[in-house]
Chimera marker file (.cmm) of the C-alpha trace (Angstrom):
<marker_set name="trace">
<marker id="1" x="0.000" y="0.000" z="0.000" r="1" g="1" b="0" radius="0.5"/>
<marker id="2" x="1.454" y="3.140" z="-0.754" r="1" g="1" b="0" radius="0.5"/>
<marker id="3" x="2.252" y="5.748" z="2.186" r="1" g="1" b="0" radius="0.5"/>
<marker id="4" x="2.238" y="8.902" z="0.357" r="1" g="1" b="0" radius="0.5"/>
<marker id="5" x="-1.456" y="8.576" z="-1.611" r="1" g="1" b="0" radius="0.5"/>
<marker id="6" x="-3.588" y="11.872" z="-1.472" r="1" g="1" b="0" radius="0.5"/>
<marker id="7" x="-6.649" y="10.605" z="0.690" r="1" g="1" b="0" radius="0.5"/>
<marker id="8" x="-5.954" y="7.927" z="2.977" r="1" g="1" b="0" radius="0.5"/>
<marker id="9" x="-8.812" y="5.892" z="4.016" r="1" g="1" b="0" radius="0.5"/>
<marker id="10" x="-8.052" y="6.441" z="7.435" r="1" g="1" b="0" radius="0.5"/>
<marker id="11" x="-9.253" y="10.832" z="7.131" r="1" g="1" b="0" radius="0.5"/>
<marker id="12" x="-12.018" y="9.437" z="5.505" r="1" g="1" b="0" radius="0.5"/>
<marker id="13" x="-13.436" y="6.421" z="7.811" r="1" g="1" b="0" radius="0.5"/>
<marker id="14" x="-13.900" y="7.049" z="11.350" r="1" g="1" b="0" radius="0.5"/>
<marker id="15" x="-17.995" y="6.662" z="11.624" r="1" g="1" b="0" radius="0.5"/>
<marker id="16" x="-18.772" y="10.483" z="10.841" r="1" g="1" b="0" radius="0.5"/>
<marker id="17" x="-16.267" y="12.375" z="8.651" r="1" g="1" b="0" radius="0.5"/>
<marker id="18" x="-16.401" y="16.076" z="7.712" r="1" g="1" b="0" radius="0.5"/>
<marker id="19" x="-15.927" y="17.064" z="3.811" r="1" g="1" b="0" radius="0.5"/>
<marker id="20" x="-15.661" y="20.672" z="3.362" r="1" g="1" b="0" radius="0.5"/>
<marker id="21" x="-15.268" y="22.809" z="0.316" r="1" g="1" b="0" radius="0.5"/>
<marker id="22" x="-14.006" y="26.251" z="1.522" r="1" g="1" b="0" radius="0.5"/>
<marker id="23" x="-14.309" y="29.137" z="-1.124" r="1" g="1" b="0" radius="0.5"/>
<marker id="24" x="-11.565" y="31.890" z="-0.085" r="1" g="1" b="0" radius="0.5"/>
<marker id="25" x="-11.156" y="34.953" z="-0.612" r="1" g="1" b="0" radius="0.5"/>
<marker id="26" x="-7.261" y="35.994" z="-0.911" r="1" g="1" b="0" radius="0.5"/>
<marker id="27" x="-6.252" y="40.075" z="-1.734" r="1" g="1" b="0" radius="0.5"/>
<marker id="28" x="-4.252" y="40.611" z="-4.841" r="1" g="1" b="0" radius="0.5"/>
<marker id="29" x="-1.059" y="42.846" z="-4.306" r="1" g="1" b="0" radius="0.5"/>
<marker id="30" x="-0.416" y="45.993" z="-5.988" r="1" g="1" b="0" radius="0.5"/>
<marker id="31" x="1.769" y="45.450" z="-9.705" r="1" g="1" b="0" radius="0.5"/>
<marker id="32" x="4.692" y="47.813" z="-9.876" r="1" g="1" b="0" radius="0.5"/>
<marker id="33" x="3.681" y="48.286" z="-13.909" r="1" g="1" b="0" radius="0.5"/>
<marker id="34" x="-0.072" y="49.706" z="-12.655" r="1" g="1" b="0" radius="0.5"/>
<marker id="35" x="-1.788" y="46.348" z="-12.966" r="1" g="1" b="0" radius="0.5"/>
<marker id="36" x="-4.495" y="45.332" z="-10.455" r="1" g="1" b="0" radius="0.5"/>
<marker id="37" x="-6.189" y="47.832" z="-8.472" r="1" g="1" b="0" radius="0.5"/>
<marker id="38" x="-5.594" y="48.226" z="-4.519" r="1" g="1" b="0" radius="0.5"/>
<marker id="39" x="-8.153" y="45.908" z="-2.400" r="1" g="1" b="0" radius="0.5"/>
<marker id="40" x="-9.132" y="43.537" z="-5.337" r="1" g="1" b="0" radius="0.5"/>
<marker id="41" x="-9.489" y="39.949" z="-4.409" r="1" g="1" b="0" radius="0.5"/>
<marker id="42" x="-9.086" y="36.540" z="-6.325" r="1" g="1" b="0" radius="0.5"/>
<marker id="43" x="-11.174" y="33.432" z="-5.355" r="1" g="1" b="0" radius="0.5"/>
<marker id="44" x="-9.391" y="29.970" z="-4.079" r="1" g="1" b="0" radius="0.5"/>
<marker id="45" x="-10.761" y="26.577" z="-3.333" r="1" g="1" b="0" radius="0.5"/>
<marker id="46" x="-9.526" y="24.705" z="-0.491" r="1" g="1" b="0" radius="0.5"/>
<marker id="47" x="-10.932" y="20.792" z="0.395" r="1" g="1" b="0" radius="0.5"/>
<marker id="48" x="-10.859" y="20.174" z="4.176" r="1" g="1" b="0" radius="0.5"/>
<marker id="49" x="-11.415" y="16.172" z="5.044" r="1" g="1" b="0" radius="0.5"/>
<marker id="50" x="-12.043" y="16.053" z="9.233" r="1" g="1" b="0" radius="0.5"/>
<marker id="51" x="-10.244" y="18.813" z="9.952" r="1" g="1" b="0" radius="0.5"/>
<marker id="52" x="-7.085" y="18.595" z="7.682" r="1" g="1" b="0" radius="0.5"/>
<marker id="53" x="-6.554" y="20.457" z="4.385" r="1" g="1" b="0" radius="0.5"/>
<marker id="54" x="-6.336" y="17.721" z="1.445" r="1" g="1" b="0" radius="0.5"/>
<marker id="55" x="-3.947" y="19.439" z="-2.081" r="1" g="1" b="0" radius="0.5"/>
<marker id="56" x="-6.143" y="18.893" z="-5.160" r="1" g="1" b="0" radius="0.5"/>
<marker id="57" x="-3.672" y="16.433" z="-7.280" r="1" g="1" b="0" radius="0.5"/>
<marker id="58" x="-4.452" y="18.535" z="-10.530" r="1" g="1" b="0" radius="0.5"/>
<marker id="59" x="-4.475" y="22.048" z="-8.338" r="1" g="1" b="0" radius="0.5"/>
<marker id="60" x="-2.309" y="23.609" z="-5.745" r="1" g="1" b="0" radius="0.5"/>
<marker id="61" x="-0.841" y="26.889" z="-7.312" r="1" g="1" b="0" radius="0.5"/>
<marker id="62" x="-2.464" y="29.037" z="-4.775" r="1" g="1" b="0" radius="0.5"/>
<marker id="63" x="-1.988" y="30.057" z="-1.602" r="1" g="1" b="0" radius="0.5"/>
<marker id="64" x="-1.083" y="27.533" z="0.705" r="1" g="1" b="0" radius="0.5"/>
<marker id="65" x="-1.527" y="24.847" z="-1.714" r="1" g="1" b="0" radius="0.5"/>
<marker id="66" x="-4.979" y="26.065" z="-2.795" r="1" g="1" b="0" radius="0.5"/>
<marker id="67" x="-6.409" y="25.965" z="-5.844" r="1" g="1" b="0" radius="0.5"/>
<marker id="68" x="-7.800" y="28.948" z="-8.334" r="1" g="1" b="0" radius="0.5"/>
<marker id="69" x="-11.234" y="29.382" z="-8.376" r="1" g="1" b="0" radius="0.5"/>
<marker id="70" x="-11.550" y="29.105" z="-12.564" r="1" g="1" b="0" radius="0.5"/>
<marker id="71" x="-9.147" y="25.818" z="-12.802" r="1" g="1" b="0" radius="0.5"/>
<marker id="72" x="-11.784" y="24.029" z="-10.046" r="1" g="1" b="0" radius="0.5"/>
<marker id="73" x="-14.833" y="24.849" z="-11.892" r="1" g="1" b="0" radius="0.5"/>
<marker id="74" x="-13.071" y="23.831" z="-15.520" r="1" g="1" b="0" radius="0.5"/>
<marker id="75" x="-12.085" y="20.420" z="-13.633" r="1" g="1" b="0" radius="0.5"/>
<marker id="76" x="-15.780" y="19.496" z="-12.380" r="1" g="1" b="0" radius="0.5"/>
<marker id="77" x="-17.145" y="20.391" z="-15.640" r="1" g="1" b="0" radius="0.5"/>
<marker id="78" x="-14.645" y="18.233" z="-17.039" r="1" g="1" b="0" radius="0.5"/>
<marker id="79" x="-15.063" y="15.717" z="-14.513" r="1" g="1" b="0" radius="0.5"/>
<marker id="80" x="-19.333" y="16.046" z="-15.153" r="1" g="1" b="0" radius="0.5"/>
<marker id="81" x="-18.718" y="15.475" z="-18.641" r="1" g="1" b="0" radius="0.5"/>
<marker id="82" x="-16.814" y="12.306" z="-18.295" r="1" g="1" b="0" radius="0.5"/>
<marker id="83" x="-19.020" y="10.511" z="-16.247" r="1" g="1" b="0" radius="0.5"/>
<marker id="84" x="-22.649" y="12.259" z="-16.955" r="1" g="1" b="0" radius="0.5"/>
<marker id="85" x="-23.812" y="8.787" z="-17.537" r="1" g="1" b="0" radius="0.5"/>
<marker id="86" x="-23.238" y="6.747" z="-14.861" r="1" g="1" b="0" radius="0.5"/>
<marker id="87" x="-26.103" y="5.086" z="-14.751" r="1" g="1" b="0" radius="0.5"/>
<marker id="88" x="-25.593" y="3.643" z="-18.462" r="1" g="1" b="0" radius="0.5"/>
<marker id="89" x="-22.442" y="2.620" z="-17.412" r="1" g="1" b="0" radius="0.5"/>
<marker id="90" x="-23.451" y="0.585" z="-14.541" r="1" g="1" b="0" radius="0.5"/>
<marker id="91" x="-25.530" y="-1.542" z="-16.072" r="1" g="1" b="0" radius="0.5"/>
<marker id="92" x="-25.002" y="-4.969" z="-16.618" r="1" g="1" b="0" radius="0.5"/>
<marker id="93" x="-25.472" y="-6.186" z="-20.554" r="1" g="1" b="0" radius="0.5"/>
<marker id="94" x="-28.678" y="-8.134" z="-20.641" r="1" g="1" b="0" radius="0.5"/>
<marker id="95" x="-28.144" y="-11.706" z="-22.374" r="1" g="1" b="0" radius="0.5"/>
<link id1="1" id2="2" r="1" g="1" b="0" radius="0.2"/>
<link id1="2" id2="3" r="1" g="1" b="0" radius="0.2"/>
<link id1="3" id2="4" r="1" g="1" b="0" radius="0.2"/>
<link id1="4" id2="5" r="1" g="1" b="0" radius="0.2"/>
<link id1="5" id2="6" r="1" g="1" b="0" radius="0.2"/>
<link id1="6" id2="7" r="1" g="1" b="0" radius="0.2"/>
<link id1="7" id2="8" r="1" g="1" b="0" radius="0.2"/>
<link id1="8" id2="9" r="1" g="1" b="0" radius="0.2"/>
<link id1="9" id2="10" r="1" g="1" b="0" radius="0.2"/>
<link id1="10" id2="11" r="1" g="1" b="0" radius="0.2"/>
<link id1="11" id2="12" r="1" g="1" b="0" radius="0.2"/>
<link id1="12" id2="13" r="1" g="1" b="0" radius="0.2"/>
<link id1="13" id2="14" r="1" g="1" b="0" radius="0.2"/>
<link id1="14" id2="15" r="1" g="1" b="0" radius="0.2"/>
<link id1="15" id2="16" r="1" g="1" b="0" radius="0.2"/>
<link id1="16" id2="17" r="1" g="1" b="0" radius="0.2"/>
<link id1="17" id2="18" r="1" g="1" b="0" radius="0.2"/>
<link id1="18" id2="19" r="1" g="1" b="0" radius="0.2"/>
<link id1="19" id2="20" r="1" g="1" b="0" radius="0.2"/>
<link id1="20" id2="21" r="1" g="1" b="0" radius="0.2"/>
<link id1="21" id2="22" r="1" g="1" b="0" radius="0.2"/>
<link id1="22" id2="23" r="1" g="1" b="0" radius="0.2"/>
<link id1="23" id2="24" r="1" g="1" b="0" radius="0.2"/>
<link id1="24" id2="25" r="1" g="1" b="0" radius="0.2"/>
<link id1="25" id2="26" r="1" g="1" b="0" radius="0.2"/>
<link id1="26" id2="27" r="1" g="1" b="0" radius="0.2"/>
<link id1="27" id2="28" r="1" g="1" b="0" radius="0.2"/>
<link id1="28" id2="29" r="1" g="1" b="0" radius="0.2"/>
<link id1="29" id2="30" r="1" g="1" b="0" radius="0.2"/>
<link id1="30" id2="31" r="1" g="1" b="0" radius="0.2"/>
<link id1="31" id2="32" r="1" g="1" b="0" radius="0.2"/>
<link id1="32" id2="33" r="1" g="1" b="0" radius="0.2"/>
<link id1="33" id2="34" r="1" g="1" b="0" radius="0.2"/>
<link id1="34" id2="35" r="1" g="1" b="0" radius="0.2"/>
<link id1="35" id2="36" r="1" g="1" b="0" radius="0.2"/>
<link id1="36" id2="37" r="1" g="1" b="0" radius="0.2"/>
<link id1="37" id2="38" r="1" g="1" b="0" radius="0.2"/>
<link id1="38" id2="39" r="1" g="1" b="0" radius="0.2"/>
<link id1="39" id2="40" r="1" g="1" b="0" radius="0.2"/>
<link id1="40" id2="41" r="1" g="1" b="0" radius="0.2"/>
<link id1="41" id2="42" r="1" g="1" b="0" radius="0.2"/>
<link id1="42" id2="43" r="1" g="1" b="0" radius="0.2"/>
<link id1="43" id2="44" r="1" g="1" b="0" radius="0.2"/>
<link id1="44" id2="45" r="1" g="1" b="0" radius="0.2"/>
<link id1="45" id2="46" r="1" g="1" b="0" radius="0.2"/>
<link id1="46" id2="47" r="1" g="1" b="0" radius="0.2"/>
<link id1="47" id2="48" r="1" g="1" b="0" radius="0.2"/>
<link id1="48" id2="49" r="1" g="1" b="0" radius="0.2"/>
<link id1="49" id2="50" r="1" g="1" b="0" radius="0.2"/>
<link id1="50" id2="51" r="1" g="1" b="0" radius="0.2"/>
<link id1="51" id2="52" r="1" g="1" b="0" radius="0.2"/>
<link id1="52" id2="53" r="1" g="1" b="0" radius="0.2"/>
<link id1="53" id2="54" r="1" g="1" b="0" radius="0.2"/>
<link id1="54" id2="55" r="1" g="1" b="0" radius="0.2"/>
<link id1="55" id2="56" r="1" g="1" b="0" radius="0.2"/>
<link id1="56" id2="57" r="1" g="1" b="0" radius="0.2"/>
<link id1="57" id2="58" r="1" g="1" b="0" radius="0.2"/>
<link id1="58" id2="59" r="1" g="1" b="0" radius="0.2"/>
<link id1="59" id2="60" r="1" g="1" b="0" radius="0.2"/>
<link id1="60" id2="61" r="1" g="1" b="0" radius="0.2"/>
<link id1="61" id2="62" r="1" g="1" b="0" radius="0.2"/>
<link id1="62" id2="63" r="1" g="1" b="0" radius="0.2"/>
<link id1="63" id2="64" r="1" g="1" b="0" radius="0.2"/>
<link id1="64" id2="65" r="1" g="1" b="0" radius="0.2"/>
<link id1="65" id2="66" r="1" g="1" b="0" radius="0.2"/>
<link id1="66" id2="67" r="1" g="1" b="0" radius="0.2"/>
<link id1="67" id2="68" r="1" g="1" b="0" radius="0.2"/>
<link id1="68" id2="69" r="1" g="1" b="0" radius="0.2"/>
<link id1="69" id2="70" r="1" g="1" b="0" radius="0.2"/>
<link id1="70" id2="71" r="1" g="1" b="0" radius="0.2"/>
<link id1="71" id2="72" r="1" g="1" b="0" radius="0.2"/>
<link id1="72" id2="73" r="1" g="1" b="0" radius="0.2"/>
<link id1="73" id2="74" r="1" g="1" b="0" radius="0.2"/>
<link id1="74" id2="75" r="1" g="1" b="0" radius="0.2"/>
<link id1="75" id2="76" r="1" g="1" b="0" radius="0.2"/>
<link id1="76" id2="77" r="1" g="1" b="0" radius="0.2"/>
<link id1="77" id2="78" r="1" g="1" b="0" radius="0.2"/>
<link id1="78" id2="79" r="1" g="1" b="0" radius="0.2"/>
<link id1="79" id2="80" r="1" g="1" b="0" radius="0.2"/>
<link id1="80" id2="81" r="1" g="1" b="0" radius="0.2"/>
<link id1="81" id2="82" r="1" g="1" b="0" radius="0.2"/>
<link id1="82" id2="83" r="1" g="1" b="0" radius="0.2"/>
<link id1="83" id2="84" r="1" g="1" b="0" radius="0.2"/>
<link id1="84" id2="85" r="1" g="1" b="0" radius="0.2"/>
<link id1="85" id2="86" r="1" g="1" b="0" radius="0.2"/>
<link id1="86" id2="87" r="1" g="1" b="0" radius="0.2"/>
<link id1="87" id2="88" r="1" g="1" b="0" radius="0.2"/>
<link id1="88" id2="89" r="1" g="1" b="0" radius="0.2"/>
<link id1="89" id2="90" r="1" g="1" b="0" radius="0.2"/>
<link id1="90" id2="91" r="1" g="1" b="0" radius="0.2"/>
<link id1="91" id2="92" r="1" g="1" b="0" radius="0.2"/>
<link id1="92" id2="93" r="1" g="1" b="0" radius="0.2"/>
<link id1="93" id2="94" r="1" g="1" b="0" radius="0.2"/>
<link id1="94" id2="95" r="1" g="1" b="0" radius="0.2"/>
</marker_set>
């Protein structure tokens, strides 16, 4: 069994486990070429699993290993799209 997988059953199993999506808000500093204006924020996603923070495999580029707001939504819609029908592909072939 490998030691360093993502979620280990272990965060997940005790009888009542806590999944949380947190949607953050982090401020945007000032560019010294006049970019972004002063007090403008950019939106991160952070997963929580019983009280730990869990890095997204495909995002952790913000802060803290978060990941950017615009790259989560792409990946559920991606995700969505690959397996929209489920139920067609759990059923068994009828002889």
């Amino acid at each position: 069994m490998k030691k360093d997988r993502l979620w280990k059953t272990s965060h997940l199993l005790p009888f009542l486990g806590h999944v949380t999506i947190e949607r953050l808000a982090c401020g945007v500093e000032d560019l010294v070429d006049g970019g972004e204006d002063e007090g403008e924020t950019e939106d991160y996603i952070r997963v929580m699993i019983n009280g730990a923070p869990q890095p997204l495999p495909y995002c952790k580029d913000g802060p803290g290993g978060t990941c950017e707001m615009g790259q989560f939504e792409r990946h559920v819609k991606e995700r969505a799209e690959k397996y929209k029908d489920q139920e067609g592909a759990c059923k068994k072939d009828e002889e």
